[in-house]
C-alpha positions in Angstrom: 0.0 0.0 0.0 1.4 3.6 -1.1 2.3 5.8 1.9 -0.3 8.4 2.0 2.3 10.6 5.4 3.8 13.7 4.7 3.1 16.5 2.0 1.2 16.3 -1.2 3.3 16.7 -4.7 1.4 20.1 -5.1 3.0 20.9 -1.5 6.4 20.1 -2.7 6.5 21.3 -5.7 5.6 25.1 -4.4 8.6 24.4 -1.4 10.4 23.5 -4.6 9.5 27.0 -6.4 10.4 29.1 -2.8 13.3 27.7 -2.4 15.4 30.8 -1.7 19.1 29.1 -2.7 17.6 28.7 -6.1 17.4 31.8 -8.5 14.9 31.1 -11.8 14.5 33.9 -14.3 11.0 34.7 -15.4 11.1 32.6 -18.6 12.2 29.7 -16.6 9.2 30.0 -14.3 6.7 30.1 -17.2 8.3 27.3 -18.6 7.4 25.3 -15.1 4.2 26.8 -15.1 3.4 25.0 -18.2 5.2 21.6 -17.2 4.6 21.1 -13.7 1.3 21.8 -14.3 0.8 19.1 -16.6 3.0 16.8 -14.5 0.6 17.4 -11.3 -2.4 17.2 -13.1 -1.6 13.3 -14.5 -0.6 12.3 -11.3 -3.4 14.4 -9.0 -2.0 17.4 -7.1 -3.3 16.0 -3.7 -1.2 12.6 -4.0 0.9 12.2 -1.2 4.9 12.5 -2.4 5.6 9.5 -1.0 3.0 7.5 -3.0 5.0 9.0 -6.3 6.3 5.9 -7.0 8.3 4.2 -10.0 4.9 2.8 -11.4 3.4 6.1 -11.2 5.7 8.1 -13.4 6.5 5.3 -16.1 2.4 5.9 -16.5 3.5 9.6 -16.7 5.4 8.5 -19.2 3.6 7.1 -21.0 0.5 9.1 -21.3 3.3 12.1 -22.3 3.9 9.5 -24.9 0.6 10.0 -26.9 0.2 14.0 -26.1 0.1 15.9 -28.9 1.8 19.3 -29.3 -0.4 22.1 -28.1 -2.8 19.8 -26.3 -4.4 22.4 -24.1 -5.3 24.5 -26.5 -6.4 21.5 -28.6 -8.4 19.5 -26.2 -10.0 22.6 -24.2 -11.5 21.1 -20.7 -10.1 17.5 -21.4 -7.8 16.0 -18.7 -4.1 14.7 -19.5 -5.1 11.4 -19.5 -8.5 11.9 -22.2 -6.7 14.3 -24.2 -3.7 11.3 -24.4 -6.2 9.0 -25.2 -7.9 11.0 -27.5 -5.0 12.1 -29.5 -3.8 8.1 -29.5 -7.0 7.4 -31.2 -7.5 10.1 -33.6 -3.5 8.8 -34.4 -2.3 12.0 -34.0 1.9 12.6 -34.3 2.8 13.4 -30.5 5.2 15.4 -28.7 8.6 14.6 -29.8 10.7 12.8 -27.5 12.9 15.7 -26.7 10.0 17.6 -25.5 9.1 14.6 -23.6 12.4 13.6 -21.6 12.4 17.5 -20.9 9.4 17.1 -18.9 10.0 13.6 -17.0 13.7 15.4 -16.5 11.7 18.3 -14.7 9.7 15.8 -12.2 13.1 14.1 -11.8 14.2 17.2 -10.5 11.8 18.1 -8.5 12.0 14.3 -7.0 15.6 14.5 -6.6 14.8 17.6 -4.4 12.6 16.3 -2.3 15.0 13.5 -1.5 17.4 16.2 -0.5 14.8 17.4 1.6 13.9 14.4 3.3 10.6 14.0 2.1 11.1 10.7 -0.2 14.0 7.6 0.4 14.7 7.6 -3.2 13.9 9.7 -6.7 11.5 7.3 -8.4 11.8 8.9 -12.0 15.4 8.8 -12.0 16.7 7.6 -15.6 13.5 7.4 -16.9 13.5 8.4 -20.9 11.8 7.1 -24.3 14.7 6.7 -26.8 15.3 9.8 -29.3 15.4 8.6 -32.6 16.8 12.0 -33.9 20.7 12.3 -33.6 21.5 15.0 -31.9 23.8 16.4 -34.7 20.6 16.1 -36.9 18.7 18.3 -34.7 19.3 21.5 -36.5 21.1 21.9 -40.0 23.4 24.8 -40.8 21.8 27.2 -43.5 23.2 25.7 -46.7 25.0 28.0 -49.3 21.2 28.8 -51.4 19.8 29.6 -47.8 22.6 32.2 -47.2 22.5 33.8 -50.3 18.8 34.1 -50.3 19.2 35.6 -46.9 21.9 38.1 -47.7 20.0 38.6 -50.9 16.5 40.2 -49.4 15.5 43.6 -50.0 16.7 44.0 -46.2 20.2 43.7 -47.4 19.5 45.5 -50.9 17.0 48.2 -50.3 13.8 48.2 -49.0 10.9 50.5 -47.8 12.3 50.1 -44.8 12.9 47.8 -42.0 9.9 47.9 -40.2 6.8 46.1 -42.1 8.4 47.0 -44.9 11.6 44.9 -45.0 10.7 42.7 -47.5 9.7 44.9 -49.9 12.5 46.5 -52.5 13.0 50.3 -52.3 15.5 53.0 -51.8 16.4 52.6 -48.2 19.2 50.3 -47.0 18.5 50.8 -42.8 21.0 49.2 -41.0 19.6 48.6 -37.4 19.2 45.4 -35.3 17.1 43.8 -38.3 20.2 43.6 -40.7 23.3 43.3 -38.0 21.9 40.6 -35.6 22.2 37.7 -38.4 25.1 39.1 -39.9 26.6 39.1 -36.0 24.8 35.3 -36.0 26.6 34.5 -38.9 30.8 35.7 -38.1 30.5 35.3 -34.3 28.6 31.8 -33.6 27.0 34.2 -30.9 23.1 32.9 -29.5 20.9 34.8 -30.7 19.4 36.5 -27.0 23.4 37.0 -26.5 23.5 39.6 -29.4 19.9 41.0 -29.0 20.7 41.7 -25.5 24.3 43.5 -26.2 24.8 47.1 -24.8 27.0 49.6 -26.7 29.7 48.9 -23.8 29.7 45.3 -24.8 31.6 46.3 -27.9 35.7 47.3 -26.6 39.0 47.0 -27.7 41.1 44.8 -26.1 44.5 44.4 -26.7 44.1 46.4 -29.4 41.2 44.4 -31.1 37.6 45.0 -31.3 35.6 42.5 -29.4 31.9 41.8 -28.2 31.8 40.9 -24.5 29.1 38.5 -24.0 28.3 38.8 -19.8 25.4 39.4 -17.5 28.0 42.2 -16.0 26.6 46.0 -17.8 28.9 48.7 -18.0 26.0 51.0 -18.4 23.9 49.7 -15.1 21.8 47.4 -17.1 20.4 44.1 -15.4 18.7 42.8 -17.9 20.8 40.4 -19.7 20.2 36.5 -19.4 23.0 33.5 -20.2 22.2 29.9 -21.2 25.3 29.0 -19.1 28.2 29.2 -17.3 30.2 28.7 -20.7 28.6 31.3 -22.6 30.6 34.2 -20.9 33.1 34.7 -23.2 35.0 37.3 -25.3 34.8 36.7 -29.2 36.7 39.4 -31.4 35.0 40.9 -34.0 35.0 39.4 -37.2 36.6 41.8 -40.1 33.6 40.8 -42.4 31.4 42.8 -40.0 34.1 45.6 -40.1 34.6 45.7 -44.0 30.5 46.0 -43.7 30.8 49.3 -41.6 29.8 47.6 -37.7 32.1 49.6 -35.9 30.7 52.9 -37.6 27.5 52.3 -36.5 28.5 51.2 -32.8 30.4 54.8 -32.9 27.6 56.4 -33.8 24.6 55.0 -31.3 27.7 55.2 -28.9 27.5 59.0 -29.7 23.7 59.6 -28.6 22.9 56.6 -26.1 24.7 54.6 -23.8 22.0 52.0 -23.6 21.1 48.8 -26.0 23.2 48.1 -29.1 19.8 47.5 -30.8 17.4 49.9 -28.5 14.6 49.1 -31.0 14.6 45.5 -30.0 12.3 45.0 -27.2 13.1 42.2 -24.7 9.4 39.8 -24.1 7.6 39.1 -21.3 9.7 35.9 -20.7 12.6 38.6 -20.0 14.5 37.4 -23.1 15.1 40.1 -26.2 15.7 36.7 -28.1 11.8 35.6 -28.3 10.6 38.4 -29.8 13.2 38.3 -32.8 12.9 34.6 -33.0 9.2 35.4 -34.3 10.3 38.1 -36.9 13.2 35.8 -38.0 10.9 32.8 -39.0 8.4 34.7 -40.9 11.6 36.6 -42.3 12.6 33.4 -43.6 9.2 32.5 -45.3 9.5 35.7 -46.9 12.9 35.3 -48.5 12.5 31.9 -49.3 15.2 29.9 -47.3 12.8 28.1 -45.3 14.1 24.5 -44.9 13.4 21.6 -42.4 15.5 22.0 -39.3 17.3 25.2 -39.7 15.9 28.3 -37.8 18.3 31.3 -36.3 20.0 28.3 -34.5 21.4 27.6 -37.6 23.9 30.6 -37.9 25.7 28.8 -35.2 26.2 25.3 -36.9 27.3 27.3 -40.1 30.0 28.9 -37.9 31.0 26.0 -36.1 31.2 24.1 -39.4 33.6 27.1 -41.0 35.7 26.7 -37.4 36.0 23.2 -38.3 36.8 23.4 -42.1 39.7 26.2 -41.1 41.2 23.8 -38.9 40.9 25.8 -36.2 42.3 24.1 -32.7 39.0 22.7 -30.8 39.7 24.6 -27.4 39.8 28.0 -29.1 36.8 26.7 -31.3 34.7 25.8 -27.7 35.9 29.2 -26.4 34.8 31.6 -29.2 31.3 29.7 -29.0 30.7 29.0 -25.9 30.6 25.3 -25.6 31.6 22.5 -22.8 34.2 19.9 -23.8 32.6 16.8 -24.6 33.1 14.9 -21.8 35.0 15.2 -18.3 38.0 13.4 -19.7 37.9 16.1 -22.9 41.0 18.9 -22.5 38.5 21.5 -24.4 36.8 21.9 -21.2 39.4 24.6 -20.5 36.1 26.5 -22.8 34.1 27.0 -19.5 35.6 30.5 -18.9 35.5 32.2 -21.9 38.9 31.6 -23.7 41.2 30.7 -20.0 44.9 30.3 -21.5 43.7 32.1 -25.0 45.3 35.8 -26.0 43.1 37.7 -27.8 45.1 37.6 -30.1 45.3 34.3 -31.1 41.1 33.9 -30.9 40.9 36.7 -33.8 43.0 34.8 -35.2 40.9 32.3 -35.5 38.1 33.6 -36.2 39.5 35.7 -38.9 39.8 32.4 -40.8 36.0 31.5 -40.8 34.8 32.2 -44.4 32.2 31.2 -46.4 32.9 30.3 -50.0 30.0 31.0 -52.5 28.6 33.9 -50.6 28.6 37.1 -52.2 28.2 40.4 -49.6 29.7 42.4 -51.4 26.3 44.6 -52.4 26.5 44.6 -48.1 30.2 47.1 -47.8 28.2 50.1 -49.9 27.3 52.9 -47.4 
């Protein structure tokens, strides 16, 4: 018989979310809001936490198994176990299985801290997972050479009405504001996408004597506002001299000259308290528009193209992980000397390096006119 003593999941799970040594940012908590709400509901909010047992989340499990994306707004007033059952005989394509060890890894979390608390012997859910049959290298695809040029090719680049809602539309008027730089930045720096939106004019200095974004949480000008995936992605990268040759460092000078604030002020950071979601949007539709919509590429995408150009310049993996931003491999991998943002690396020798990333077949040259 299932021990019905001590506190409810519902209980735990809102210790879990007041837990002061714990620091979430807003998008974070919207993202549990959606989660753990779904996760209480299939097992019952009022179930004890010690009755949470290993039966009861591999029937979690499974019923995330046959959820469809969007259910809630699909099957309005439907529980998590009709709308499963519902979608499973209308042989709908369910979540994928990404999406669905992301949200038996968040009850495993929130098991594993009520073990630390002393609340359950043991985290039932531990290692629980369906098998992804997507490699991870095949989750997103660089933008191949027709997807760049088509991209680089748009009235944005060549003249438009403007870059508001007219951006797709050819005209006179070649703006250059966050709309044009942010995927050209995307493209020569490897940078995340809410890492460039998020820049502040201070963000761009010289250091030893070369021009370089600074990618931290730390702003010169007071701001608090910037967010970082990880640890890892506090990092210097020099800037590349495409982006120079295309005039960057004139237009840092002059916002410089009349605001302190937001290299892109227009951009506006969502409710999640990310600049990145907002752009995401415009970026996708931007992409129908200019017709380089593919399977599996998005804004991501600009990073696998510059890893790829890293890799095809021979370019030493350490300096590769520290100009990105990624962890080594594994804990036996030397390239985890990438966790602080080039540790052992002169500036010097990461321009060098990412001086070398071209991209052969890609014509910008229409982008260098004032």
């Amino acid at each position: 018989m299932a021990d019905q003593s001590g506190p409810s999941i519902q209980q735990v799970y809102d210790r879990y979310l007041d837990d002061p040594s714990v620091v979430r940012s807003t998008k974070t908590l919207l993202a549990y809001r959606s989660a753990y709400g779904r996760l209480i509901e299939l097992i019952s909010p009022e179930t004890p936490i010690r009755a949470v047992t290993r039966e009861v989340c591999r029937e979690v499990l499974d019923t995330l198994r046959y959820l469809p994306p969007n259910a809630v707004k699909r099957y309005r007033g439907l529980s998590g176990l009709e709308a499963a059952a519902r979608a499973k005989a209308e042989g709908l394509t369910p979540m994928g299985a990404l999406t669905i060890n992301g949200h038996i890894q968040k009850l495993s979390a929130l098991l594993n801290w009520a073990l630390n608390e002393g609340y359950i012997d043991r985290n039932p859910a531990r290692g629980l997972k369906v098998i992804d049959p997507v490699r991870r290298k095949d989750k997103r695809h660089p933008f191949a050479p027709w997807q760049l040029q088509r991209i680089f090719g748009t009235p944005l680049y060549r003249g438009c009405q403007n870059d508001e809602t007219g951006y797709a539309r050819p005209g006179p008027n070649r703006p250059k504001r966050g709309r044009f730089w942010v995927p050209l930045i995307g493209l020569y720096s490897g940078m995340r996408l809410n890492e460039i939106c998020q820049l502040d004019v201070t963000d761009v200095r010289v250091i030893d004597g070369v021009h370089c974004f600074v990618i931290t949480t730390h702003g010169q000008s007071g701001t608090t506002d910037k967010r970082l995936k990880t640890g890892n992605a506090e990092r210097i990268v020099p800037i590349h001299p495409k982006l120079i040759e295309i005039s960057l460092l004139d237009y840092v000078a002059r916002l410089g000259s009349l605001r302190p604030g937001k290299l892109f002020p227009e951009l506006s950071v969502a409710c999640t308290g990310y600049y990145s979601d907002t752009f995401s949007k415009w970026f996708a539709n931007f992409l129908a528009k200019a017709g380089a919509k593919a399977p599996r590429t998005s804004f991501h995408s600009f990073r696998h193209n510059f890893r790829d150009a890293l890799r095809e310049a021979k370019v030493e993996k350490e300096i590769a992980y520290a100009l990105g931003g990624w962890a080594g491999d594994g804990p036996d991998d030397e390239s985890a000397s990438a966790e602080n943002y080039g540790r052992g690396f002169r500036i010097a020798a990461l321009y060098d390096a990412i001086a070398k990333v071209s991209y052969p077949g890609l014509d910008l040259h229409h982008l260098e006119q004032p």
